[in-house]
C-alpha positions as CSV (number, residue, x, y, z in Angstrom):
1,X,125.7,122.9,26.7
2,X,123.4,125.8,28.6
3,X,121.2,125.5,31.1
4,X,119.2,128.6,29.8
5,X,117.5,128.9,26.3
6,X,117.0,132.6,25.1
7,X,114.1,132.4,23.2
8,X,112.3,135.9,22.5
9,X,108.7,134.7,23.0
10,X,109.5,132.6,26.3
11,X,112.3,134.2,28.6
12,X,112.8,131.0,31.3
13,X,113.1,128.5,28.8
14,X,115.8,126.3,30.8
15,X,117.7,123.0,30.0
16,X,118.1,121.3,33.4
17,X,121.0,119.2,32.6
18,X,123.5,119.7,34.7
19,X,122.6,119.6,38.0
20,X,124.4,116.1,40.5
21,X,123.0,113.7,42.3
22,X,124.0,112.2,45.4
23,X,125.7,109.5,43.4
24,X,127.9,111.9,41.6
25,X,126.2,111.1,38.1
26,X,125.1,114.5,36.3
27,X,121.5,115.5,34.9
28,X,121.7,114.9,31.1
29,X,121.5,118.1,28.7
30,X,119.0,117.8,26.7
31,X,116.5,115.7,28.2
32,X,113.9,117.4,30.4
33,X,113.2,121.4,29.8
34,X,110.8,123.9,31.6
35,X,109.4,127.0,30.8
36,X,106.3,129.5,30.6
37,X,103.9,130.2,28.5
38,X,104.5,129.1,24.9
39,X,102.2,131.2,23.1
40,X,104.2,134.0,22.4
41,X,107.2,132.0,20.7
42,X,108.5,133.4,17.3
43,X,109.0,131.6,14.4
44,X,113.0,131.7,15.2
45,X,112.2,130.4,18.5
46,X,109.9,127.4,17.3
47,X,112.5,126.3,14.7
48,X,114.7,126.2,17.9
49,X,112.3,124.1,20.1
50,X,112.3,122.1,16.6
51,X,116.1,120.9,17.1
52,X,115.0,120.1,20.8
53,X,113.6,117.0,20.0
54,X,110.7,117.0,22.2
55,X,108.6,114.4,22.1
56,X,106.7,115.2,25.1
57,X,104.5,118.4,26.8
58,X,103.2,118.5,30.3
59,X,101.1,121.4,30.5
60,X,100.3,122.4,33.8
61,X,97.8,125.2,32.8
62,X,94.2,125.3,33.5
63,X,91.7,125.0,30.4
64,X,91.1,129.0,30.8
65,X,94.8,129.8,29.9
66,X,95.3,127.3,27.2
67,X,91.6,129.1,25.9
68,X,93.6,132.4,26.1
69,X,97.2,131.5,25.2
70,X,97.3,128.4,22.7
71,X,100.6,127.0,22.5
72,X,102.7,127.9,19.2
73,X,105.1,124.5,18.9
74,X,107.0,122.6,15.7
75,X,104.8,120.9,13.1
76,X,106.8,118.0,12.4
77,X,108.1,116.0,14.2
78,X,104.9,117.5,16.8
79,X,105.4,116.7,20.6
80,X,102.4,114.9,22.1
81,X,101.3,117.2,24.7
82,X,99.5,116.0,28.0
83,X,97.2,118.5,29.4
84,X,97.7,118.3,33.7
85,X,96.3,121.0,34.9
86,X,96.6,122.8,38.3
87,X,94.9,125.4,39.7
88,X,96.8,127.1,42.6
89,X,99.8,128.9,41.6
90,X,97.8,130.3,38.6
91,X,98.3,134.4,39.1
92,X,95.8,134.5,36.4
93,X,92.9,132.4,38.6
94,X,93.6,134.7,41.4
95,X,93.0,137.7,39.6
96,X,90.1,136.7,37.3
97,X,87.9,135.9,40.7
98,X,89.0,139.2,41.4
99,X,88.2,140.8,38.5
100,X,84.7,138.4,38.5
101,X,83.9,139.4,42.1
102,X,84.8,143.2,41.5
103,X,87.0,143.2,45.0
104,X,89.9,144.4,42.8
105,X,89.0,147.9,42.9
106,X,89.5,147.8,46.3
107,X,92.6,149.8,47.2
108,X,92.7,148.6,50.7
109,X,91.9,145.3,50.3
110,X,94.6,143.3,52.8
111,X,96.1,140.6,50.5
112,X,99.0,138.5,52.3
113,X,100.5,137.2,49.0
114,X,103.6,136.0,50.6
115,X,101.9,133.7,52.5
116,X,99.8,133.2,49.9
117,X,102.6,131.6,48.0
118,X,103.9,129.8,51.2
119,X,100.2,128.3,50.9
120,X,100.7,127.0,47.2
121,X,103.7,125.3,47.6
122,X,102.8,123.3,50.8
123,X,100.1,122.1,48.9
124,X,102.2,121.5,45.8
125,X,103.7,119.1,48.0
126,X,100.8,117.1,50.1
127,X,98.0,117.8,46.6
128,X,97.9,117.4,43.4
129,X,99.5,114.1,43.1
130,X,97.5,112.7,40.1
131,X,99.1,115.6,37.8
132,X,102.7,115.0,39.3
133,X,102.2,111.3,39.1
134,X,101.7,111.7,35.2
135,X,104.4,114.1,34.8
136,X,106.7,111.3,36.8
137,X,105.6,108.1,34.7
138,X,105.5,110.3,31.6
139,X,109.6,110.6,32.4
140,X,109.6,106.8,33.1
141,X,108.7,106.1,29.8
142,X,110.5,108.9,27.9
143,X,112.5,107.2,25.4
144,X,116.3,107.0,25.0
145,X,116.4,109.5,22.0
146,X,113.7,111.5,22.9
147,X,113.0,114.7,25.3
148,X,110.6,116.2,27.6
149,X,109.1,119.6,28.2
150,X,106.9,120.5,31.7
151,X,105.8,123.9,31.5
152,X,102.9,126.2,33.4
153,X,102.1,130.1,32.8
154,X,105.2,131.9,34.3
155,X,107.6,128.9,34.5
156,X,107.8,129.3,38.3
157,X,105.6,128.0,40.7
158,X,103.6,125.1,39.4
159,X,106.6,124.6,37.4
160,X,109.0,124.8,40.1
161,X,107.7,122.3,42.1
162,X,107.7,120.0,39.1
163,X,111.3,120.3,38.9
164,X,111.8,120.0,42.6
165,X,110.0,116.0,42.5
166,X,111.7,115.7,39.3
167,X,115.3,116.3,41.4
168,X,114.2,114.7,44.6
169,X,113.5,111.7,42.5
170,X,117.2,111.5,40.8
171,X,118.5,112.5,44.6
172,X,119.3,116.0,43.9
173,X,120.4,118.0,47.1
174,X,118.3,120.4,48.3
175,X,120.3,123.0,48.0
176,X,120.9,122.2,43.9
177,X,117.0,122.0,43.8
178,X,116.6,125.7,45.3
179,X,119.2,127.2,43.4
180,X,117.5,125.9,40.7
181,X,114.2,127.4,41.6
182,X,115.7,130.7,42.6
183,X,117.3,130.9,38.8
184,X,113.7,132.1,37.6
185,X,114.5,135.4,39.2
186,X,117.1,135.9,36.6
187,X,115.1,135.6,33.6
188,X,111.4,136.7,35.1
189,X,110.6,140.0,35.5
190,X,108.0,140.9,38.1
191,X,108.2,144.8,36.6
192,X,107.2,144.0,33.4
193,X,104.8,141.7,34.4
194,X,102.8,144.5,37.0
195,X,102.6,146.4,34.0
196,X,101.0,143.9,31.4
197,X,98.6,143.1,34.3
198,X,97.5,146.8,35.3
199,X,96.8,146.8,31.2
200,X,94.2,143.9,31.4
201,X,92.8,144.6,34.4
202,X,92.9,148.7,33.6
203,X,88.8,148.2,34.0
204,X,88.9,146.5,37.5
205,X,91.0,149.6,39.3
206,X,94.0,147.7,39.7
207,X,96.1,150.7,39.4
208,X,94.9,151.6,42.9
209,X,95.9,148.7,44.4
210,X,99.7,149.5,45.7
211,X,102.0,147.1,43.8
212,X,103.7,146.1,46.7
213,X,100.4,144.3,47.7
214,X,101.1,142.1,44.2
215,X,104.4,141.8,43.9
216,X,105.2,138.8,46.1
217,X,103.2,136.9,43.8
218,X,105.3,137.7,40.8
219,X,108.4,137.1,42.6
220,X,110.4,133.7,43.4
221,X,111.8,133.5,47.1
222,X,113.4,130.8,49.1
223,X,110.8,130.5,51.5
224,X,108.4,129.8,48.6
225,X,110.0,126.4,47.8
226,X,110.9,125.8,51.4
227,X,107.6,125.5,52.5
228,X,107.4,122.4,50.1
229,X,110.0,120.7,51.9
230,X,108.7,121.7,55.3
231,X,105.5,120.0,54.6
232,X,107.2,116.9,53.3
233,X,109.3,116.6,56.3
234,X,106.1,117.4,58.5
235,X,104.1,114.0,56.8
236,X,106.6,111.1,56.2
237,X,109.6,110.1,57.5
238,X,112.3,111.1,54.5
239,X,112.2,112.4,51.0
240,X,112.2,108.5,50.1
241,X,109.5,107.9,51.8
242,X,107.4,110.7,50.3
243,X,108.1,109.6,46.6
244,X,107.1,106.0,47.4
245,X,104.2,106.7,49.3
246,X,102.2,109.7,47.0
247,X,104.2,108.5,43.9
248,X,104.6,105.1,44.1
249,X,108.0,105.9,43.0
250,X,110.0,103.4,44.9
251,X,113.4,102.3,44.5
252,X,113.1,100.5,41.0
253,X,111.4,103.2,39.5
254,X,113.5,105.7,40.3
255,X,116.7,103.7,39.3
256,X,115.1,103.2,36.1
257,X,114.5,106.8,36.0
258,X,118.1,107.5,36.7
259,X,119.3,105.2,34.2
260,X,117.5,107.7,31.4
261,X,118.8,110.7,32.7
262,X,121.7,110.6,34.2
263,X,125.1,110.7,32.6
């Protein structure tokens, strides 16, 4: 089994089977997935999705990018596919006020998108539960034979945290759920995305904005992730806690959860 797909159309396609819990039992192969954007896939790499099984999409994208980037999946048997979307995190909100407002032609415009990003995933963690929640009881329910797919623009931020409550919820460490996040840095490449950003938004000046100012948008760090965690520590008195509390995920639920996906 591999815990990362190559598929030509959608670079961090990942499998997260694998990973332990605190109980010793191991993440299943084959049963939850995450990626980005779908709407590039080939036909090679939707026969592959095909033999995935999924029966399931969560679709963290905002009606404006599914609009602009449709989803290409199988036919037959098709995944039913629950639209939860979630603004922050979405490069491509940030930079269409920008473009709407005309600010982007400003080369000295201060951006912090560091903390930006801190910002997001603190309120990954204390917003947004109604999307989360779905995601959760959507996993509940996933059937014994069947598969699950939870996927955003870039695969990283709106997805990552969904991983994160996903792990936290089986009793992943910590430590397993950052490596985890930190793996989008092998297989998304801020580069190539300045470029095919500078190209649509050529008529809004961003090549005068110095990339550096971008960059920590397009990148995954620690601290990003972090920040989640720091904010859930901050509010309730353990990770338990949290997931009963905002989730209503309490001890039953996530042994049931458990008894789907771990080995």
């Amino acid at each position: 089994m591999q815990r990362h797909i190559p598929l030509e159309g959608s670079p961090n396609f990942r499998d997260l089977g694998g990973y332990e819990a605190n109980c010793g039992r191991k993440l299943r192969y084959g049963k939850l997935f995450r990626s980005g954007v779908l709407a590039r896939l080939t036909d090679e790499d939707v026969q592959r999705l095909q033999a995935l099984n999924l029966t399931t999409i969560c679709d963290f994208r905002r009606h404006e990018e599914l609009e602009r980037d449709p989803s290409r999946l199988p036919d037959a048997p098709a995944p039913r596919v629950v639209h939860l979307p979630i603004d922050p995190g979405s490069r491509t909100s940030f930079f269409d006020h920008l473009g709407e407002t005309g600010d982007l032609s400003a080369a000295d415009r201060e951006i912090d998108m560091a903390q930006f990003m801190v910002d997001i995933n603190r309120a990954f963690a204390l917003e947004h539960h109604a999307e989360f929640k779905v995601m959760l009881d959507e996993i509940v329910e996933l059937p014994q034979d069947g598969a699950l797919l939870f996927h955003c623009a870039a695969g990283k931020d709106r997805t990552g945290f969904a991983a994160a409550l996903i792990m936290m919820c089986l009793g992943v460490p910590r430590a397993q759920i950052e490596a985890d996040y930190m793996l989008t840095a092998e297989y998304f490449y801020p580069d190539l995305e300045l470029e095919r950003l500078a190209r649509k938004y050529a008529d809004y000046g961003f090549q005068r904005i110095d990339p550096s100012v971008i960059r920590p948008m397009l990148e995954v760090r620690p601290e990003y992730i972090r920040e989640a965690f720091n904010a859930i520590d901050e509010h309730f008195s353990s990770t338990d806690d949290y997931l009963q509390q905002v989730y209503s995920m309490g001890a039953p639920e996530r042994n049931a959860m458990r008894d789907t996906l771990l080995s």
